[in-house]
C-alpha positions as CSV (number, residue, x, y, z in Angstrom):
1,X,-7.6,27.2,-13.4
2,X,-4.3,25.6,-13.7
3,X,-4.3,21.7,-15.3
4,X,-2.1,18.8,-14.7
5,X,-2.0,15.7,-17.3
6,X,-2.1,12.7,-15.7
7,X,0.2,9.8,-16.6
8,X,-0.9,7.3,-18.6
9,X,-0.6,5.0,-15.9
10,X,-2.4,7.1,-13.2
11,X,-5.5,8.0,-15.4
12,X,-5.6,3.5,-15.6
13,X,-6.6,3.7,-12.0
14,X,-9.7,6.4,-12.7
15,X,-10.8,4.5,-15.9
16,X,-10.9,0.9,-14.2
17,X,-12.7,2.2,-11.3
18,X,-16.4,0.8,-10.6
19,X,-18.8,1.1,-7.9
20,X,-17.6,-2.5,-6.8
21,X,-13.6,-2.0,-7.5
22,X,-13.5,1.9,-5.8
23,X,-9.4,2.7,-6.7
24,X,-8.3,4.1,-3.6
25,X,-5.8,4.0,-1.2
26,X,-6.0,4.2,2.8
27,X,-4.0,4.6,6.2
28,X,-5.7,3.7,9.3
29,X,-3.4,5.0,12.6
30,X,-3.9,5.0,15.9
31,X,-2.7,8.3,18.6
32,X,-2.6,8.2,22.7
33,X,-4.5,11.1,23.8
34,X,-1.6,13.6,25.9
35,X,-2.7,12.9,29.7
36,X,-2.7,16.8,30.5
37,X,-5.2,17.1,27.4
38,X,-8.6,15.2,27.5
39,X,-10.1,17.4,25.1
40,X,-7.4,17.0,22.6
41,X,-9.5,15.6,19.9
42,X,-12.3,18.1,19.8
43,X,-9.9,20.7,20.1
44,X,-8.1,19.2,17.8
45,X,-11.2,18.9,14.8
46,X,-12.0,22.3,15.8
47,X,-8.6,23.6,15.1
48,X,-8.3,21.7,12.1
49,X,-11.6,23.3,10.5
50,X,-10.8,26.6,10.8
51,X,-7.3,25.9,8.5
52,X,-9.0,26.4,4.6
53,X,-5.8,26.2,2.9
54,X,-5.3,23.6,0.5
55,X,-1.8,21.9,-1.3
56,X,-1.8,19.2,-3.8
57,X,-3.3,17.0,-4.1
58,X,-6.0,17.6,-2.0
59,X,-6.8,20.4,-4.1
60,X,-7.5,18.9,-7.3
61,X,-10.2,17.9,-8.8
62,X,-10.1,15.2,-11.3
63,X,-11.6,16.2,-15.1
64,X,-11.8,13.6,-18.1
65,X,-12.5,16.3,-21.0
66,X,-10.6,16.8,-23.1
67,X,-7.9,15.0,-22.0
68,X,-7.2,13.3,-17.7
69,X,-6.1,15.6,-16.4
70,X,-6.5,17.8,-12.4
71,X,-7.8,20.9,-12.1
72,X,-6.3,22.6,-9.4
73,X,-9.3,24.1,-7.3
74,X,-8.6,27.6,-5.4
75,X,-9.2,27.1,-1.2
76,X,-12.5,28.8,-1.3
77,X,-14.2,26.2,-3.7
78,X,-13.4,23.3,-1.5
79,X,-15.9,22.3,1.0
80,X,-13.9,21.1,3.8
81,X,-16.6,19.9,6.1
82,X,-17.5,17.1,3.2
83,X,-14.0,15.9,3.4
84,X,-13.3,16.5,7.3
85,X,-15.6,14.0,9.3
86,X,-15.4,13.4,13.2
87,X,-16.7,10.1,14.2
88,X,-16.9,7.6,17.5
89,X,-17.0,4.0,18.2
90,X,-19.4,2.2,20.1
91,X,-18.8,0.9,23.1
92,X,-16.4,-1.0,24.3
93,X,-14.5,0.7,21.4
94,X,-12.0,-2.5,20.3
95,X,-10.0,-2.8,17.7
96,X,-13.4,-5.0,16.3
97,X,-15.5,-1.7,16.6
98,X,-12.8,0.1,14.7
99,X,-12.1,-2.4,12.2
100,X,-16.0,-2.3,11.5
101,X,-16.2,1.3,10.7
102,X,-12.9,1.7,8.6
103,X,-14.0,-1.7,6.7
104,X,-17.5,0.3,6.2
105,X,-15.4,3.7,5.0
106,X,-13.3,1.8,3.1
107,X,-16.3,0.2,1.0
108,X,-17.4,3.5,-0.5
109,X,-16.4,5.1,-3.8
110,X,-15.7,8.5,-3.5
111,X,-17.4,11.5,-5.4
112,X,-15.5,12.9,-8.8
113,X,-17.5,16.1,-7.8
114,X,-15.4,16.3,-4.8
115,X,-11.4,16.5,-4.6
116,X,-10.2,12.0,-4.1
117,X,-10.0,12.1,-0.8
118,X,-11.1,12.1,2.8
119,X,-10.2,12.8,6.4
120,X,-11.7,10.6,9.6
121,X,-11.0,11.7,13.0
122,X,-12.5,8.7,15.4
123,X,-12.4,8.7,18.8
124,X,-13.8,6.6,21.5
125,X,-11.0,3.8,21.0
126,X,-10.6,1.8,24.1
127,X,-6.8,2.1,26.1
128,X,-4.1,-0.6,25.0
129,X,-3.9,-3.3,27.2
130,X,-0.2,-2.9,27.3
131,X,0.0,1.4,28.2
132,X,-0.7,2.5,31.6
133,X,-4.6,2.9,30.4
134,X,-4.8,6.2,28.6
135,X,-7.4,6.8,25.9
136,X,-6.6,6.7,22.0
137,X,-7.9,8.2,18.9
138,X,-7.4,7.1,15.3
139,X,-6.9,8.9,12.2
140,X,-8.2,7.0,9.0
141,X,-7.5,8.6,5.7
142,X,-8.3,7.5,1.8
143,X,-7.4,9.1,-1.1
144,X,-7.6,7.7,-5.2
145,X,-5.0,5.6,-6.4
146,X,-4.2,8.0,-9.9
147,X,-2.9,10.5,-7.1
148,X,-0.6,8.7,-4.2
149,X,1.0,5.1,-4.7
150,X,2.2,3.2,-1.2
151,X,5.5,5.0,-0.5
152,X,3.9,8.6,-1.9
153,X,1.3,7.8,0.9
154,X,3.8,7.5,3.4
155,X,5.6,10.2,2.7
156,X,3.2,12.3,2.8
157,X,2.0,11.4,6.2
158,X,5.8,12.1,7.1
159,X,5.8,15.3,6.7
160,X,2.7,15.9,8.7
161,X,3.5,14.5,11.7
162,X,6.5,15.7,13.5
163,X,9.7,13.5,15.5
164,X,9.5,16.9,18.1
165,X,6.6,15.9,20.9
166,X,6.4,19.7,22.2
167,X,5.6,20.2,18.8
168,X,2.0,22.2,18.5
169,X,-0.4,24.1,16.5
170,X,0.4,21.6,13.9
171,X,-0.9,21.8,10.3
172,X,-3.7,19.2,9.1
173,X,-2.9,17.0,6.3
174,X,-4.3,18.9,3.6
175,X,-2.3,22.2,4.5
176,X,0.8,20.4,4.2
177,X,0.6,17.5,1.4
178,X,3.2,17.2,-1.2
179,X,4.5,21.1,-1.4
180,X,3.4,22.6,1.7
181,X,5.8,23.1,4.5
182,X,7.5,20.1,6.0
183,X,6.4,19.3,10.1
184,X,8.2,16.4,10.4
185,X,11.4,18.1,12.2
186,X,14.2,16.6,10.4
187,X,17.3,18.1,8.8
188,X,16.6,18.5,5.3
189,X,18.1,16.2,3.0
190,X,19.9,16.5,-0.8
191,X,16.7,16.0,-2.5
192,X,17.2,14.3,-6.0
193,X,16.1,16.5,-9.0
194,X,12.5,15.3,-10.8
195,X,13.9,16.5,-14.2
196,X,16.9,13.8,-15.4
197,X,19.9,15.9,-16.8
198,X,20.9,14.9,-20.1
199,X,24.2,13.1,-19.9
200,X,27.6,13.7,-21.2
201,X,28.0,13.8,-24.8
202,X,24.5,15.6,-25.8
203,X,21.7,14.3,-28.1
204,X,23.8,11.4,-29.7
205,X,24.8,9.7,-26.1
206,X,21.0,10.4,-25.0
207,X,19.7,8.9,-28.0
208,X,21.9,5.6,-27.6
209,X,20.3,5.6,-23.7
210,X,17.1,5.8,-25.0
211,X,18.2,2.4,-27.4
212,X,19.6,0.6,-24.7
213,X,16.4,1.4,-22.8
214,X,14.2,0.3,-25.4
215,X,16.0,-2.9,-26.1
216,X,15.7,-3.5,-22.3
217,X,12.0,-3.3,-21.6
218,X,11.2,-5.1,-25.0
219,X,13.8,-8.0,-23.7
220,X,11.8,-8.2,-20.5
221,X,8.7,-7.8,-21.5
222,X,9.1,-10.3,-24.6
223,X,10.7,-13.0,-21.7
224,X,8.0,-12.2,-19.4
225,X,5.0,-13.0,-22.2
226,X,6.7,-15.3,-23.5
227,X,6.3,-17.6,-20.0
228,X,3.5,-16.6,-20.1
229,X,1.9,-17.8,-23.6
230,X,4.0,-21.3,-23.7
231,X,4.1,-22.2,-19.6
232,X,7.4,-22.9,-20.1
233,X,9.7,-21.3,-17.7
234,X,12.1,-21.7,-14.6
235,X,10.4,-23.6,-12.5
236,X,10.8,-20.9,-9.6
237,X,9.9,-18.1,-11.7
238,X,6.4,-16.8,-11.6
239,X,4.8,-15.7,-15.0
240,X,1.7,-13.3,-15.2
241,X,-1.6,-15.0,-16.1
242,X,0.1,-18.4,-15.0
243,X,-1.1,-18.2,-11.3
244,X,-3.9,-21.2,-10.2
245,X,-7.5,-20.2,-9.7
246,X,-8.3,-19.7,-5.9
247,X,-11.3,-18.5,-4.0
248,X,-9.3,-14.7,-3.8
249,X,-10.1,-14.7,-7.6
250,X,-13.6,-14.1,-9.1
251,X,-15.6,-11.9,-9.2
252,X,-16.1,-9.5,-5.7
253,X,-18.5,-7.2,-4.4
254,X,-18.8,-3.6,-2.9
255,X,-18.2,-4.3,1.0
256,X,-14.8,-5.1,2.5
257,X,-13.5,-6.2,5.1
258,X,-10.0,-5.1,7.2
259,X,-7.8,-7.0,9.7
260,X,-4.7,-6.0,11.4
261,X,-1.5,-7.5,12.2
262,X,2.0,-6.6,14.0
263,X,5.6,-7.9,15.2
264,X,8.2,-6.4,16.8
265,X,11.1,-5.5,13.7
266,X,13.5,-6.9,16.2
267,X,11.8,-10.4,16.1
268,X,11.9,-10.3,12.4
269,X,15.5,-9.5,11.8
270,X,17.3,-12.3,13.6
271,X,14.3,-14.6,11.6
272,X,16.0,-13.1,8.3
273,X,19.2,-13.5,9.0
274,X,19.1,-17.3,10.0
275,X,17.6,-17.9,7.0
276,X,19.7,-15.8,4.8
277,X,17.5,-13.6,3.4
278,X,15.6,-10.2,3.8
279,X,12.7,-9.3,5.9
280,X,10.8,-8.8,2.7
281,X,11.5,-12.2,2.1
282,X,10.5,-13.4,6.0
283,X,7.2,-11.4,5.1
284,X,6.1,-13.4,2.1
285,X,6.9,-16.8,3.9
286,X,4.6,-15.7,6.6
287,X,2.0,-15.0,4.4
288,X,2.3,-17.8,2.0
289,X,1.9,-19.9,5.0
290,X,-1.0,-18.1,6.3
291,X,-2.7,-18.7,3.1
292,X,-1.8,-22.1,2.7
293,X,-3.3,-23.2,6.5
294,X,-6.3,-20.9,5.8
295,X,-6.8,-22.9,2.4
296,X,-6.5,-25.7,3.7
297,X,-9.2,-25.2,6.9
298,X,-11.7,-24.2,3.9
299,X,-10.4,-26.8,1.5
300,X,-10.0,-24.5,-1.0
301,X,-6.1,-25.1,-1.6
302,X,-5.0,-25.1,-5.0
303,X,-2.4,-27.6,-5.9
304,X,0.0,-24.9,-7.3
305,X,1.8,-22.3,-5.5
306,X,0.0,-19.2,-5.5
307,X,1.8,-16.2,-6.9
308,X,2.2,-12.8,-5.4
309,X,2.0,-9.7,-7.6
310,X,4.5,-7.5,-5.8
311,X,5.2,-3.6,-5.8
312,X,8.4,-2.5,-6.0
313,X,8.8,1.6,-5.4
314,X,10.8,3.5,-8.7
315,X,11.2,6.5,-7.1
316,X,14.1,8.5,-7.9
317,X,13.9,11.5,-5.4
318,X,13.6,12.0,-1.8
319,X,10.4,14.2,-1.4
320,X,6.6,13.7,-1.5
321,X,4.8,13.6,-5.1
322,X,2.0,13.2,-6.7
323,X,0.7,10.0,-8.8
324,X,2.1,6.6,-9.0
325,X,5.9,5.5,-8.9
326,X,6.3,1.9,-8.9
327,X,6.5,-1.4,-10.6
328,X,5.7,-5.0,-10.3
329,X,7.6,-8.2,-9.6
330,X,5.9,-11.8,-9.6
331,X,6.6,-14.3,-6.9
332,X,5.7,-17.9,-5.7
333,X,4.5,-18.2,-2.4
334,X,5.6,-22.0,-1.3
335,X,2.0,-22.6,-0.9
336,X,2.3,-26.0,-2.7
337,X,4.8,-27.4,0.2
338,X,4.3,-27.8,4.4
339,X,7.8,-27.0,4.9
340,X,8.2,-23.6,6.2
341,X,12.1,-23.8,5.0
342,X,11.3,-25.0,1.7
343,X,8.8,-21.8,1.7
344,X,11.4,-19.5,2.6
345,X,13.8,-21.4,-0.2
346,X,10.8,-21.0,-2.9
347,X,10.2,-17.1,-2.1
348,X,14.2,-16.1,-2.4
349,X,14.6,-17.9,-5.3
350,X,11.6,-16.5,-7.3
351,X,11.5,-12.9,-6.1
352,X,15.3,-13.0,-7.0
353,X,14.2,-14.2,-10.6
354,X,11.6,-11.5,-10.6
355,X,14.0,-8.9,-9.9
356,X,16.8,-10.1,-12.4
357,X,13.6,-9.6,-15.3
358,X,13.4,-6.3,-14.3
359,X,14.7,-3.8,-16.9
360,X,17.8,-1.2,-15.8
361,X,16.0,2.1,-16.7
362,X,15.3,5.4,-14.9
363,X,12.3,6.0,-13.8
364,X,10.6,7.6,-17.2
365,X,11.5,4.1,-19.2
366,X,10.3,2.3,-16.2
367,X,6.2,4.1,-16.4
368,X,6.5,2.5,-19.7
369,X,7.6,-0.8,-18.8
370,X,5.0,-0.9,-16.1
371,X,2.2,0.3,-18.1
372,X,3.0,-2.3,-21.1
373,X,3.4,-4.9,-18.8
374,X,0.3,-3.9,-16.7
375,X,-2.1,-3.4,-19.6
376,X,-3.7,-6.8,-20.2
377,X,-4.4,-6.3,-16.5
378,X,-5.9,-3.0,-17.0
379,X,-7.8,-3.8,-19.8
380,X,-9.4,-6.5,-17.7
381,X,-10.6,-4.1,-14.9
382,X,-11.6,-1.3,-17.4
383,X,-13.5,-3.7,-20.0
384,X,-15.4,-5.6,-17.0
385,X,-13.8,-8.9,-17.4
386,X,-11.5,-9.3,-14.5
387,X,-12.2,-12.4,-12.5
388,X,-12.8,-14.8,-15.3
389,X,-10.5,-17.2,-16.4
390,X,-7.2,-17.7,-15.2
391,X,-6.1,-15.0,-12.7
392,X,-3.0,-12.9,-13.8
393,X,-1.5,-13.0,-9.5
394,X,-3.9,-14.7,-6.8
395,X,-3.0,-11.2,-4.9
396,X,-0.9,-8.7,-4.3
397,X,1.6,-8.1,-1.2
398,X,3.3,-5.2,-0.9
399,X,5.6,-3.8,1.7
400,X,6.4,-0.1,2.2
401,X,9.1,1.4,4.7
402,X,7.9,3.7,6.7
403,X,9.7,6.2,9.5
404,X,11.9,4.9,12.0
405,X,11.3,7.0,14.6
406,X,8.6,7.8,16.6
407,X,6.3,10.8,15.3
408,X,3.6,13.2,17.4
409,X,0.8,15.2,15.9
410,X,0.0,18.1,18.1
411,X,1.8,16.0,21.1
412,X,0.0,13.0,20.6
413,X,2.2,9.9,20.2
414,X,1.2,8.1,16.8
415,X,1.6,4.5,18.2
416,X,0.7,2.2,14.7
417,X,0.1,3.0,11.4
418,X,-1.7,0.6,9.2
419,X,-2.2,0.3,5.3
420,X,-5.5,-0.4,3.8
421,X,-5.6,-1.2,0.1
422,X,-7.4,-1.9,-3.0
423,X,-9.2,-4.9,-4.5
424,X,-9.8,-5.7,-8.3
425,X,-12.0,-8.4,-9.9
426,X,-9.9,-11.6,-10.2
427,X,-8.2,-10.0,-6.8
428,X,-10.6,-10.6,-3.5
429,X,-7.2,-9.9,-1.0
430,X,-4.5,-7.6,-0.4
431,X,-1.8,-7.9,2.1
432,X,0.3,-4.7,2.7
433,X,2.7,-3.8,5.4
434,X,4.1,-0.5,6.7
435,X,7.4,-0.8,9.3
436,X,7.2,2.7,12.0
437,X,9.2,2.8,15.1
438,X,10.7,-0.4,15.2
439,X,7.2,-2.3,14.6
440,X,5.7,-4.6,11.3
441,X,2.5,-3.2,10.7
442,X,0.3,-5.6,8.2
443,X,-3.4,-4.4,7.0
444,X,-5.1,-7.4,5.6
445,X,-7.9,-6.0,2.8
446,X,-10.6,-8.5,1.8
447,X,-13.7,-8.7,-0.2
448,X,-15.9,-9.4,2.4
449,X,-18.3,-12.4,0.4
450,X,-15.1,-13.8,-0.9
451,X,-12.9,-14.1,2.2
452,X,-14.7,-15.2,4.6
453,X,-13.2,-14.9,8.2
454,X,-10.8,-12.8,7.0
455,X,-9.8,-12.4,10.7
456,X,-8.2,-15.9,9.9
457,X,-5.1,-15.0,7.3
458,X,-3.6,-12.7,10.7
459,X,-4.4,-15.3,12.9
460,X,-2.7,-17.5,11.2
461,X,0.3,-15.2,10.3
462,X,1.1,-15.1,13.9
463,X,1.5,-19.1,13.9
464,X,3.4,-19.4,10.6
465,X,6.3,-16.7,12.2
466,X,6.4,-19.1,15.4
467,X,6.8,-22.1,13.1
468,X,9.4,-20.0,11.3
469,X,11.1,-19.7,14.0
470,X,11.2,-22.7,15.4
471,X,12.3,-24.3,12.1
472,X,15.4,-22.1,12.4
473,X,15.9,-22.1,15.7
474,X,15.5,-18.6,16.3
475,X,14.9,-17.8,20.1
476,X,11.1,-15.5,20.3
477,X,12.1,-11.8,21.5
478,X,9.8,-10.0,23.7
């Protein structure tokens, strides 16, 4: 059977993984069930059993000996009904029941014996208030973090799901993943080689890049440590391992918990705009402030700001791939001030710090940036220790584009799409968003002993954008 190494950086996720800290990755989205169809999902779990063909990576099985590396499994050893699994909610069927059940799922390590990953079909999910009263289904789906990063995820649920509603007979996830055939119904686009061509002027002028790149990532990285070790820094600029100690930092435990979020992008843009910045930055301000007026009702605010460890995608090509891509900023939050300008203010100014420390490499230089600068980080998680001691970010928000238009499986209308994360030791809470169809889709991941209410944070995101925009006199759009 046919092996692929793993990066360095992918095989950090497998080794820091613990019972407690499972390292995976999930999507939870919601469908309307076609009106002419009202056995659609059956028919649909039916359908999807009988298809026993298998693309990477949900063929491959993860081996440790002699080096990381995956084994790429042929169809007939993969046991399909242990990664398919057709569920319901209880009655009434709420977004509460659902949140329940993919908090529970989400709590669960999965099996090395198995191929990382896992398929939940839910039904029973009560109409939207808003539609004309149709039923909905949900689709929840993990898989390990050594194999799909945030933007690998989406793009792999882009090719599954199609723009074309008479689309049918539709493949399932695993028959299409990263090399199977594309269902999404686009034109195809110039797709960026994976191999970098050597440039102009042979081994000499590739040697001198590989200098420059070098001189780079040790700048950065001897800037960045440097903070870090003396405290002494811009005062906007976040440092790693300088954050305060909050309650989102000790030590955490198996079960999670999972709230939801969303806002018209349309609401958002005008907010960025008037406060001449990007939505990115509108979506840390929200948060900050969420944090801080949660804080503060448990009295549990430190006097600091709290920092944000935040992803930024590397990715150099168009399609779907396997294992990790990305990189990591540090950013203040404005947690230390009521202002929800002086917020906003804080946020530009350090994740435009944060960026400026960030080497100009391609993407091969960059895995080794990211895992040097990750590795005290890494070492935390794999030797046990994460959660004592001063935390390296109180959490990490990250924000992942997703499509813009609106996609169908099988005819059914996915109507949100929401990410659910990881947590770490010395990390209690993530806060992730994925934009589809013109909406701002926020999955809010907790620890559930060390966040208590977590319900709270998206509660309160909703009243830090209306203070947002009232500080900037933005008019609300419907």
């Amino acid at each position: 059977m046919a092996r692929k190494l793993l990066k360095t950086n992918d095989s950090a996720w497998l080794f820091a993984e613990t019972s407690r800290t499972p390292m995976q990755v999930g999507m939870l989205a919601t469908f309307r069930v076609p009106h002419d169809r009202p056995t659609f999902v059956a028919d649909l779990v039916a359908r999807w059993r009988s298809v026993r063909r298998f693309q990477g990576p949900y063929n491959y099985l993860y081996r440790s000996l002699p080096v990381p590396s995956w084994v790429e499994l042929p169809d007939a050893d993969i046991d399909l009904d242990y990664h398919l699994r057709h569920s319901a909610l209880p009655a009434p069927g709420s977004q509460r029941e659902l949140g329940v059940l993919v908090s529970r799922l989400h709590s669960a390590k999965m099996d090395r014996r198995y191929p990382l990953w896992e398929c939940h079909v839910i039904e029973g999910l009560e109409p939207d208030p808003g539609d004309d009263g149709g039923p909905r289904w949900a689709l929840y789906m993990k898989a390990h973090h050594s194999q799909v990063d945030g933007v690998g995820g989406v793009r792999l649920l882009s090719r599954m799901l199609s723009v074309d509603p008479d689309a049918r007979d539709m493949l399932p996830p695993w028959a299409v993943g990263a090399h199977g055939p594309d269902q999404s119904g686009l034109p195809p686009k110039a797709r960026r080689t994976e191999v970098e061509v050597a440039p102009p002027g042979g081994l000499v002028s590739g040697l001198t890049d590989g200098a420059r790149s070098a001189v780079s990532i040790a700048g950065s990285l001897g800037r960045t440590y440097a903070e870090t070790l003396t405290g002494r820094t811009d005062p906007d600029r976040a440092a790693p391992f300088r954050a305060p100690k909050s309650i989102f930092n000790g030590r955490i435990h198996t079960p999670r918990r999972f709230a939801t979020q969303h806002y018209s992008i349309e609401r958002l843009r005008p907010l960025a705009k008037a406060a001449d910045g990007s939505l990115n930055d509108v979506f840390l301000a929200v948060s900050g402030g969420a944090l801080r007026q949660y804080l503060l009702e448990l009295d549990a605010l430190p006097t600091e700001s709290l920092t944000a460890n935040v992803p930024v995608s590397v990715r150099a090509h168009e399609g779907a791939r396997v294992g990790n891509a990305v990189t990591f900023l540090y950013a203040r939050l404005g947690t230390d001030t009521h202002s929800p300008r002086k917020r906003v203010e804080a946020i530009k100014a350090s994740t435009r710090l944060g960026k400026d420390r960030l080497p100009s490499v391609g993407q091969g230089a960059m895995d080794a940036y990211t895992g040097v600068l990750m590795a005290p980080f890494i070492a935390q998680a794999v030797l046990g220790v994460g959660g004592r001691g001063r935390p390296a970010s109180n959490l990490v928000i990250s924000n992942v584009p997703g499509p813009a238009e609106t996609r169908y499986l099988d005819g059914s209308p996915m109507e949100e799409i929401f990410p659910v994360s990881l947590l770490f030791n010395g990390q209690a809470l993530n806060i992730t968003a994925v934009s589809y169809a013109g909406e701002f889709n926020i999955g809010f991941t907790g620890c559930r002993d060390s966040v208590p209410s977590l319900q709270r944070i998206a509660v309160h995101a909703g009243d830090e954008l209306a203070r947002l925009e009232q500080e900037y006199g933005v008019a609300v759009r419907a």
